[in-house]
N, C-alpha and C positions, 0 to 999 in steps of 0.2 A: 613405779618400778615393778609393774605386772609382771612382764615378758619372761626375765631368770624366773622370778618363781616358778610362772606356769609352767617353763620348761623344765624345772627340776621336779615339780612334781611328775610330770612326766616321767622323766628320767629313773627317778625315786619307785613309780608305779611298777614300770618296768622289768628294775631291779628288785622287786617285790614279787612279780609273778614269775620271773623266773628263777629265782632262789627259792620258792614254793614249790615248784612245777618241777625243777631240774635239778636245782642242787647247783647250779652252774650260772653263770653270768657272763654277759660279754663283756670283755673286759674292757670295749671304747666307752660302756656306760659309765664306767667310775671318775676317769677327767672329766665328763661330759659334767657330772655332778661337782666334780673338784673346782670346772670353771664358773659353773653355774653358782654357789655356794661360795667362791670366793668374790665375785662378778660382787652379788650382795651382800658378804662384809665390807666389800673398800670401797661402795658406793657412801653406805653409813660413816666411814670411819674417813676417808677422802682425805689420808696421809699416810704414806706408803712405809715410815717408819713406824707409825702405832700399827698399823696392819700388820706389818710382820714381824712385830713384838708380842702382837697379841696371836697370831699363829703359831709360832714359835711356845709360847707359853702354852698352847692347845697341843700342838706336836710331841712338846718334850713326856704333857700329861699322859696320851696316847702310848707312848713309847714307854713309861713307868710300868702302865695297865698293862703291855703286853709281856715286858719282861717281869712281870711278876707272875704270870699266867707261863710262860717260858720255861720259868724256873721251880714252879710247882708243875708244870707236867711233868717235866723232865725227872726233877728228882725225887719229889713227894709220889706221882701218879704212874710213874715210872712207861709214859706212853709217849709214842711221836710227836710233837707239836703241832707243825704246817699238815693241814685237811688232816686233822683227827681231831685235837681239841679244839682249832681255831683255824679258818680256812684264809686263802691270800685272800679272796673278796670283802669277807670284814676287816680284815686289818688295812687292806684299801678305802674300805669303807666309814673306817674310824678316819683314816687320814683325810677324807673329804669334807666329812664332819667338822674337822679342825679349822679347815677353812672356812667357814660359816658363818661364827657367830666371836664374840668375846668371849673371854674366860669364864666370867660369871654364866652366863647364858651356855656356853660348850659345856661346863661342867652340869649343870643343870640339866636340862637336855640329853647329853651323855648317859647319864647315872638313870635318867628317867626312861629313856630308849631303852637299858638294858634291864633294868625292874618291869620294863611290860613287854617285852620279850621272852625273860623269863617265867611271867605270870599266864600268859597266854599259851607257850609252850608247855607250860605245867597240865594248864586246862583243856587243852587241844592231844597231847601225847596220845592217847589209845588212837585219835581219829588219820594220825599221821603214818605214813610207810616209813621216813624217815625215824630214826631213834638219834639223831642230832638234831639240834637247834639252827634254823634258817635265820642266824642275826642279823643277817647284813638287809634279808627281806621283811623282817618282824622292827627292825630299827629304821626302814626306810617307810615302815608303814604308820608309827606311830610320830616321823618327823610329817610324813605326807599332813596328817591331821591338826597336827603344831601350826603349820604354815597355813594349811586352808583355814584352820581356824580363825589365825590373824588378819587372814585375805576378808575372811566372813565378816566376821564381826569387828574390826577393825581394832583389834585387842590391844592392849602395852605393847607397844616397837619392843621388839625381839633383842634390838641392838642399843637400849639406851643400858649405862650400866648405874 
């Protein structure tokens, strides 16, 4: 099952140089990734009720993370939410991700996109025009790596849990 990969990373790349470069994304990238990323959870899981239980279980996680993020701009940081703290392409971007993997591996994954996102944003900040974080490009670049890595070296299935 090359074919999804390679075309997500693609996809992934994509949405990595133009979240760097623009700040912007096209928005047919995100299903393109949504199918791609689902394509290969339900090839592994090959039961359409554990697949969208364990979506679901990825969607609801997403949906916590942002209403908690929601509710601290809102009230604690007293700013805008949508394209201030958090842009529509990452929270489309989160939802793509949910498609992907099981819970064990989404949460993983997840948690671990947003620790080198933020770590690289840290370290990179003086060299950037931007003064926000490009999530959806620093998340799609540290998944790119996850997957060629497994492609490489033919690492632990992604999807056994």
């Amino acid at each position: 099952m090359i074919e999804p990969k390679v075309l997500l990373i693609l996809c992934l790349a994509y949405i990595a140089l133009q979240d760097f470069k623009e700040r912007k994304v096209f928005w047919f990238l995100f299903p393109l990734a949504m199918a791609c990323f689902g394509l290969m959870h339900f090839t592994k899981t090959a039961n359409i009720g554990v697949f969208l239980y364990q979506v679901g279980i990825n969607w609801l996680s997403v949906s916590l993370v942002i209403l908690i993020l929601f509710l601290y701009t809102r009230w604690i940081a007293k700013k805008a939410f949508l394209n201030h703290s958090l842009g529509l392409g990452d929270i489309l971007f989160f939802l793509a991700l949910g498609l992907g993997f099981p819970p064990l591996t989404f949460t993983i994954l997840f948690a671990g996109a947003i620790l080198f996102s933020v770590l690289i944003f840290i370290s990179l900040k003086s060299r950037l025009k931007w003064q926000t974080v490009p999530l959806a490009g620093l998340m799609s670049t540290y998944i790119i790596f996850i997957i060629s890595y497994s492609l490489v070296f033919n690492s632990p299935d992604l999807y056994v849990i």
